[in-house]
Every structure is written in C-alpha cells, then in structure tokens.
Backbone as CSV, one residue per row, in Angstrom:
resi,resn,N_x,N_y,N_z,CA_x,CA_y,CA_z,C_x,C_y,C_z
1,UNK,-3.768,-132.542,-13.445,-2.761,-132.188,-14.417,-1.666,-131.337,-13.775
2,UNK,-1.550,-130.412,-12.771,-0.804,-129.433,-12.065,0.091,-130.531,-11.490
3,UNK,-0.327,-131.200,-10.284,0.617,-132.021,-9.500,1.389,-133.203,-10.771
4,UNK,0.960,-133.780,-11.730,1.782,-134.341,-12.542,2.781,-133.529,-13.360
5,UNK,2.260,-132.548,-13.926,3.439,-131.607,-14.484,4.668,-131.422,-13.514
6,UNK,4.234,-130.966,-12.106,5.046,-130.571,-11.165,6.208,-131.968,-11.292
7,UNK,5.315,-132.845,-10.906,6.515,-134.506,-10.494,7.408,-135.005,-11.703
8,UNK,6.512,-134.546,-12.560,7.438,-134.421,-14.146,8.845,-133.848,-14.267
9,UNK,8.120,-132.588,-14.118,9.347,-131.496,-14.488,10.355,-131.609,-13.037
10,UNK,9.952,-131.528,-11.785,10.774,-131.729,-10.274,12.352,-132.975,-11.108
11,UNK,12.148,-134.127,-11.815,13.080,-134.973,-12.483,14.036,-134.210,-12.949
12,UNK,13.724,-133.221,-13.941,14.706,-132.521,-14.984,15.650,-131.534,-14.205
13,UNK,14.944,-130.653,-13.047,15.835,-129.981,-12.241,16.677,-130.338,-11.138
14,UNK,18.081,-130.390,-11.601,18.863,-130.874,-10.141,19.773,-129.360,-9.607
15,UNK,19.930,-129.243,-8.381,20.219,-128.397,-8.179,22.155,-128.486,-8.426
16,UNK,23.050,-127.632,-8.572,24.309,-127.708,-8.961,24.568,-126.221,-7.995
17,UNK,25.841,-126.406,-7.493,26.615,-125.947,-7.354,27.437,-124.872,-8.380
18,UNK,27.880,-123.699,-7.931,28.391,-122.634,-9.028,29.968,-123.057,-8.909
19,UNK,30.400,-123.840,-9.778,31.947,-124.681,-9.380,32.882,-123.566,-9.810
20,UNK,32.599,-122.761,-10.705,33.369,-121.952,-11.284,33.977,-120.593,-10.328
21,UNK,32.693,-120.344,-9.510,32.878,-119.461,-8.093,33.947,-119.600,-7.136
22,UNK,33.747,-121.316,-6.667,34.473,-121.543,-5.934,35.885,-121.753,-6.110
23,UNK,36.092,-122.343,-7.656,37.433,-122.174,-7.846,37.932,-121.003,-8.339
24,UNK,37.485,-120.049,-8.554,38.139,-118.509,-8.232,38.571,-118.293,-6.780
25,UNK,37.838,-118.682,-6.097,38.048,-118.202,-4.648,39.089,-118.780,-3.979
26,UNK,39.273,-120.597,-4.188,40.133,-121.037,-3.998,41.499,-121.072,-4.424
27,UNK,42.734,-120.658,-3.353,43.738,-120.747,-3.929,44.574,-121.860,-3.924
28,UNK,45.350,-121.886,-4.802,46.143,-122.651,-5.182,48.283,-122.335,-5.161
29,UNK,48.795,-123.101,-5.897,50.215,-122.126,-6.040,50.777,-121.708,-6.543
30,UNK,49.873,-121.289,-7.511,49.701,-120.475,-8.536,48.992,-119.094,-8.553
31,UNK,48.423,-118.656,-7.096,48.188,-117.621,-7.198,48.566,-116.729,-6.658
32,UNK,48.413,-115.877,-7.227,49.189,-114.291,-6.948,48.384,-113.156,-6.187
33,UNK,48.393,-113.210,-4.809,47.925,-112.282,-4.151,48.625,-110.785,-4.052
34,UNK,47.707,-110.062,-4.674,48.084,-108.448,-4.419,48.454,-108.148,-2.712
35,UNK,49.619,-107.531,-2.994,50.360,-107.120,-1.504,50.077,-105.127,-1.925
36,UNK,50.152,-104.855,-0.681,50.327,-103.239,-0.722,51.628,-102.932,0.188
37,UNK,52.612,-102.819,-0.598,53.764,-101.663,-0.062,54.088,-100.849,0.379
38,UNK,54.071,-100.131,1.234,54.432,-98.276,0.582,55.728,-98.120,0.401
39,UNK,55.722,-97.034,-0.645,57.109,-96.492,-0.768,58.146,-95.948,0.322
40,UNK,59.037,-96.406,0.414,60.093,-96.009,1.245,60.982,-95.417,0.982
41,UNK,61.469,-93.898,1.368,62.454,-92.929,1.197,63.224,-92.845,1.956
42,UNK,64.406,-92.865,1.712,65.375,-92.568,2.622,65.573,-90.430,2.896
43,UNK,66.050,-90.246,4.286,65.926,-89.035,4.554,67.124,-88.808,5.188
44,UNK,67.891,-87.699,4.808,69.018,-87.676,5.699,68.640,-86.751,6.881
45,UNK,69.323,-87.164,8.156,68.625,-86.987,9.579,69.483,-85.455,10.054
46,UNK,68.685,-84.832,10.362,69.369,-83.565,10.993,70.033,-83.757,12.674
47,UNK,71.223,-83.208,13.049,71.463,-82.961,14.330,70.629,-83.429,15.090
48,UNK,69.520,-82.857,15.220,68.676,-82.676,17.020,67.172,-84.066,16.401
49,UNK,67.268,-84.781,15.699,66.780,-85.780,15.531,66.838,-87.064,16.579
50,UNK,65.707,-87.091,16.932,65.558,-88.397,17.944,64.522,-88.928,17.458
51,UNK,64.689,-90.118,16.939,63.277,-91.108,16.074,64.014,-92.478,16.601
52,UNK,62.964,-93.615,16.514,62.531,-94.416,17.205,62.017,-95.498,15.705
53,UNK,62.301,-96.604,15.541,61.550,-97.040,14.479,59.738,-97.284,14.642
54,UNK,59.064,-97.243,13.957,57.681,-97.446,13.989,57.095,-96.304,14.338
55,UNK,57.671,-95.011,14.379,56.690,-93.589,14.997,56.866,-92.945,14.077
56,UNK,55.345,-92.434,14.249,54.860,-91.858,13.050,55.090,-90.311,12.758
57,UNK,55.324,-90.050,11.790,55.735,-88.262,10.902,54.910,-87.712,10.270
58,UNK,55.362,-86.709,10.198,54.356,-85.443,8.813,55.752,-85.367,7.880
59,UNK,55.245,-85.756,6.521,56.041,-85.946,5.618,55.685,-84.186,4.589
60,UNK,56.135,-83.371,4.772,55.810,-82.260,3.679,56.810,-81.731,2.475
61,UNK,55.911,-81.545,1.443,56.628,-81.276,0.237,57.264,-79.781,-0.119
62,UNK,58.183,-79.418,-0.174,59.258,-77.798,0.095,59.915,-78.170,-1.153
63,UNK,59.241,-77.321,-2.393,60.439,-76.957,-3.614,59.943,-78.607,-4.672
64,UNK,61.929,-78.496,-4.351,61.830,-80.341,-5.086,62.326,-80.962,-3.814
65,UNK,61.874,-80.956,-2.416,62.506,-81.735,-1.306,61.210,-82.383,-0.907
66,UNK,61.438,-83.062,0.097,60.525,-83.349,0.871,61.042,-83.121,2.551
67,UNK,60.274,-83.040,3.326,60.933,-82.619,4.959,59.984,-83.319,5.928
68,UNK,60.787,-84.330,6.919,60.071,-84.830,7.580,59.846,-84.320,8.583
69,UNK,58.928,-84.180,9.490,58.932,-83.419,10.683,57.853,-84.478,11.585
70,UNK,58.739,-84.036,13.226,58.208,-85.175,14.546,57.389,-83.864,15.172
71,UNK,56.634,-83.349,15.240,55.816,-82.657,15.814,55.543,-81.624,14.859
72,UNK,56.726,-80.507,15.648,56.668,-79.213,14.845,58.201,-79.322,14.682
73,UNK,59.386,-80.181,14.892,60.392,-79.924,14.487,60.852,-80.794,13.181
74,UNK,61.895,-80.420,12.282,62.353,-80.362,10.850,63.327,-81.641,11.177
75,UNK,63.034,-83.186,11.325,64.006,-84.000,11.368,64.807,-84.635,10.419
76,UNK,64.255,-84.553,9.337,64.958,-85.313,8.038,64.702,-84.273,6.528
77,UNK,65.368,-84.726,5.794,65.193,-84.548,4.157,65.407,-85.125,3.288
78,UNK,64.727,-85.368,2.245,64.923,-85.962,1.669,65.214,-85.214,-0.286
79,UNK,66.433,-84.846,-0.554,66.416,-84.351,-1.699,66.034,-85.224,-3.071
80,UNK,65.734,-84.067,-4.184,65.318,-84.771,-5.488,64.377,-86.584,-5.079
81,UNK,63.840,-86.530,-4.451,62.402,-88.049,-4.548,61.926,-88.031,-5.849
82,UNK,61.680,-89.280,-6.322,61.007,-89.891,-7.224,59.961,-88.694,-7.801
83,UNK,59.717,-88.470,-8.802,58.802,-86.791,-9.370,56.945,-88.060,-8.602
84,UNK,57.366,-89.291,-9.025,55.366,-89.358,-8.499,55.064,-89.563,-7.077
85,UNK,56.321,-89.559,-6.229,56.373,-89.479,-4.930,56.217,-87.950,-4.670
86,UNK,57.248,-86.972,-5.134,56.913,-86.304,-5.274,55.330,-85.473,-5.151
87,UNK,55.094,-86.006,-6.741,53.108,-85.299,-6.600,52.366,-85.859,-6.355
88,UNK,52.165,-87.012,-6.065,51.668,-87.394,-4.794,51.693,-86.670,-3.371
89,UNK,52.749,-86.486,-2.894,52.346,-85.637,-1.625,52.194,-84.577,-1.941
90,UNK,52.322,-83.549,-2.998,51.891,-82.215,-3.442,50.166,-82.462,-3.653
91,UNK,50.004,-83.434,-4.035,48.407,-83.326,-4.689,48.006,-83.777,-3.075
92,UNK,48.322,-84.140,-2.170,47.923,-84.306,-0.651,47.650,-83.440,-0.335
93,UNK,47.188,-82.040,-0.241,47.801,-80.875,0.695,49.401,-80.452,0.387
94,UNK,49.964,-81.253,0.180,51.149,-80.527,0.529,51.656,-81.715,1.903
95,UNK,50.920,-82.542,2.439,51.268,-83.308,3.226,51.443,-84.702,4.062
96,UNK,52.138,-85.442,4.211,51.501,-87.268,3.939,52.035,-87.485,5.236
97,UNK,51.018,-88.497,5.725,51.971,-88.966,7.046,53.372,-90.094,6.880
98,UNK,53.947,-90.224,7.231,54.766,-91.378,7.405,55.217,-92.024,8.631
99,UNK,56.275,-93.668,8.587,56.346,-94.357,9.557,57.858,-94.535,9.430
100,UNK,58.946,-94.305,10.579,59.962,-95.324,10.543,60.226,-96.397,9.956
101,UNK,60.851,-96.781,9.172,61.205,-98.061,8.686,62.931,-98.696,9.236
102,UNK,63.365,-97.999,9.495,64.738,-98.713,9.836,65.451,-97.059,9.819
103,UNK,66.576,-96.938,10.710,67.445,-95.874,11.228,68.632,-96.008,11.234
104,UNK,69.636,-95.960,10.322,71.178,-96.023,10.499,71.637,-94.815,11.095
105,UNK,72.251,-94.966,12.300,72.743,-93.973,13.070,74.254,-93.054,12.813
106,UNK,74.744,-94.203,12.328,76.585,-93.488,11.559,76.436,-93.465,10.318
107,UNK,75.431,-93.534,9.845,74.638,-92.576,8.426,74.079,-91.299,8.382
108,UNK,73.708,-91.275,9.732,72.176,-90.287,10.189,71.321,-90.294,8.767
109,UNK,71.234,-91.686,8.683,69.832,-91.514,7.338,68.568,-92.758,8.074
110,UNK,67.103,-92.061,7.515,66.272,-92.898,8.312,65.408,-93.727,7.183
111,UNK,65.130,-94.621,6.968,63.934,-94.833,5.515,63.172,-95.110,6.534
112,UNK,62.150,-93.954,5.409,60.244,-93.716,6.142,59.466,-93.988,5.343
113,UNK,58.702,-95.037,5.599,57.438,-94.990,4.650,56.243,-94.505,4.308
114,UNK,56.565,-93.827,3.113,54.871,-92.851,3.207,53.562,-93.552,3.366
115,UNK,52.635,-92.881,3.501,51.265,-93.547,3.683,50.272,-93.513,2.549
C-alpha cells in the first residue's frame, strides 16, 4: 500500500518554477532603476585655492555657510545652502566629505559633491 500511494500521488506533483520571481527580477523598458546622486553645491573659491577635479574635501558647517577645506586650508564657501543640506551636515558632526565636480576658473566657483 506505501509504494502505490507513493506512484499515485508522485502523478499529481509537478514541479513549477516561481514565474512571478523571475519576472520581478527581469528587466524590461519599463523599468525604473533607482540611481543615487549626490547633491552638488556650488562654492565660491577663495584666492590661494588650488583644486583639481575629482579630489576629495572636508565639507564643514559655520553659522548658515558651509566651508570647504583641502587639508587644513579654507578653499571655498558656500553661502545660504539648501536648510536639508544644510542639517544634514550639521547632524554629521558638523562635517561631510566631498568631491570636485567641475571648476570654473573666471568664476572662481567649484561644484562639490557631498557624500
């Protein structure tokens, strides 16, 4: 009676595939992949500023400014920023790194992207 039940019931079960899985996973052109940005500020560049695009800063928050600095020196500022850019780097420490994004030179303004 065991081995007939078994050969019985073995008929009714087919194994399937989870189709519904795979077409989540699969895209199509219709789908919308999440990108991550960062915000980019423009900073106006002080005198003795020498930056390079792609090198990286200490972005710190002073008042309602923000101040970029290449080591220990004060290269950029950036007045009145966005208030959640802003507290965002206040709720950091007080400090965010950032990256070069592009440098207009007969601007002396740099956009940096926070991290």
């Amino acid at each position: 009676m065991g081995i007939e039940f078994i050969r019985k019931a073995a008929k009714t079960f087919k194994r399937r595939w989870d189709t519904g899985r795979k077409e989540l996973g699969t895209s199509d052109l219709f789908t919308c992949e999440p990108t991550y940005l960062p915000r980019t500020l423009p900073f106006d560049l002080g005198s003795c500023a020498d930056l390079h695009i792609g090198e990286m800063v200490t972005v710190e928050a002073e008042g309602n400014a923000l101040i970029a600095r290449l080591r220990l020196t004060a290269i950029g500022r950036a007045e009145n920023p966005p208030t959640e850019v802003l507290r965002a780097v206040q709720e950091s420490c007080g400090i965010a790194k950032g990256t070069v994004q592009q440098i207009y030179d007969l601007a002396r303004v740099a956009e940096i992207s926070l991290c």
